[in-house]
C-alpha positions in Angstrom: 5.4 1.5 9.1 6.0 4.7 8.3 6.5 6.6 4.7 10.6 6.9 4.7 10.3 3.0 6.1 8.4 2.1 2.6 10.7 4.2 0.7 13.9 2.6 1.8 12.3 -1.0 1.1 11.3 0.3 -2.6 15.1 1.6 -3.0 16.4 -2.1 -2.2 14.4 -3.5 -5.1 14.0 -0.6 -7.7 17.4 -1.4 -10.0 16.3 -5.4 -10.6 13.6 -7.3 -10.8 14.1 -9.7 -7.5 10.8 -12.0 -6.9 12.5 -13.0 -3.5 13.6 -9.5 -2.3 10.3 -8.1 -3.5 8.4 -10.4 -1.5 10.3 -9.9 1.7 9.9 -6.9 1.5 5.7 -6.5 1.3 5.6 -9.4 3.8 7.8 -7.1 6.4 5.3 -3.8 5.1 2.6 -5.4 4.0 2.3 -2.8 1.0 3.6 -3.1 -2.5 4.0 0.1 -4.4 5.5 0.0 -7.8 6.9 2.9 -10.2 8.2 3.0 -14.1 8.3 5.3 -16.7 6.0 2.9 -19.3 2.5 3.5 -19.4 0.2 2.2 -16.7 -1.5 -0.9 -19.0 0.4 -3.5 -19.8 3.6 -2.3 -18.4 6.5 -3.8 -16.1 4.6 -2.9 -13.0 1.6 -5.3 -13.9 4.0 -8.0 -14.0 5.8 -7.2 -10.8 2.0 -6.5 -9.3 0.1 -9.7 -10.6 3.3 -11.8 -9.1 3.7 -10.5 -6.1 -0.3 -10.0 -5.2 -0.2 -14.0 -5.9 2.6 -14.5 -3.7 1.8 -12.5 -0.5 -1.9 -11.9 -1.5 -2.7 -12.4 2.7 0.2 -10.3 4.3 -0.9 -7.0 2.3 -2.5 -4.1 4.0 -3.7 -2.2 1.4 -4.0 -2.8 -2.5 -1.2 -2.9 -4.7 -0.2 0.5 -5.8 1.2 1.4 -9.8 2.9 4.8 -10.5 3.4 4.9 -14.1 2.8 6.7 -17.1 -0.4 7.5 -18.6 -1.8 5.2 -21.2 -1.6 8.3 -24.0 1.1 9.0 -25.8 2.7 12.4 -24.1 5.4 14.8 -26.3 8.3 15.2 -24.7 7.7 18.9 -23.8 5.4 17.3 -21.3 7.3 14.7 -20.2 7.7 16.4 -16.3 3.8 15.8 -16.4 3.7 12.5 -18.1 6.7 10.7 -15.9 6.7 9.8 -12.3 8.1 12.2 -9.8 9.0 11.7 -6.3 5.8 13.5 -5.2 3.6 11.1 -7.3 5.6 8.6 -5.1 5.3 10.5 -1.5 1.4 10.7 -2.5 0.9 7.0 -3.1 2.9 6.0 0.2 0.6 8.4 1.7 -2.4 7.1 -0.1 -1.4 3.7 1.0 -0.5 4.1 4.9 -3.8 5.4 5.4 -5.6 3.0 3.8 
């Protein structure tokens, strides 16, 4: 599975929160990857992490994977820094295939 594979699986469950689709879709990659603006701890991503992991625990490949925002608060001048970009993303599908 390759990086623009992984992407276009994120892209099918990135607008809603969809325990069935989500799970599909690390059971056909075997990689979860998951990405919101909130900090790191404690966020939406934990959630969608601890679920999943619990659910397909023996199909993944590589651990679970959060890109989030920092656990500090950030002013919005430095909100580029703070919020996830698509080369945070590119980096952790990266990190993750060659796990």
């Amino acid at each position: 599975m390759d990086a623009s594979n992984l992407l276009a699986h994120a892209a099918t469950i990135s607008r809603h929160w969809n325990v069935c689709t989500a799970e599909e879709s690390v059971n056909k990659t075997g990689r979860l990857l998951v990405s919101h603006e909130a900090p790191i701890t404690s966020g939406f991503g934990a959630e969608v992490t601890a679920t999943i992991t619990k659910r397909c625990f023996a199909r993944l490949e590589s651990p679970p994977v959060r890109i989030c925002g920092y656990d500090t608060p950030f002013p919005l001048v430095y909100e580029p820094i703070y919020m996830p970009t698509a080369q945070k993303i590119i980096d952790a599908v990266e990190h993750s295939l060659k796990y």
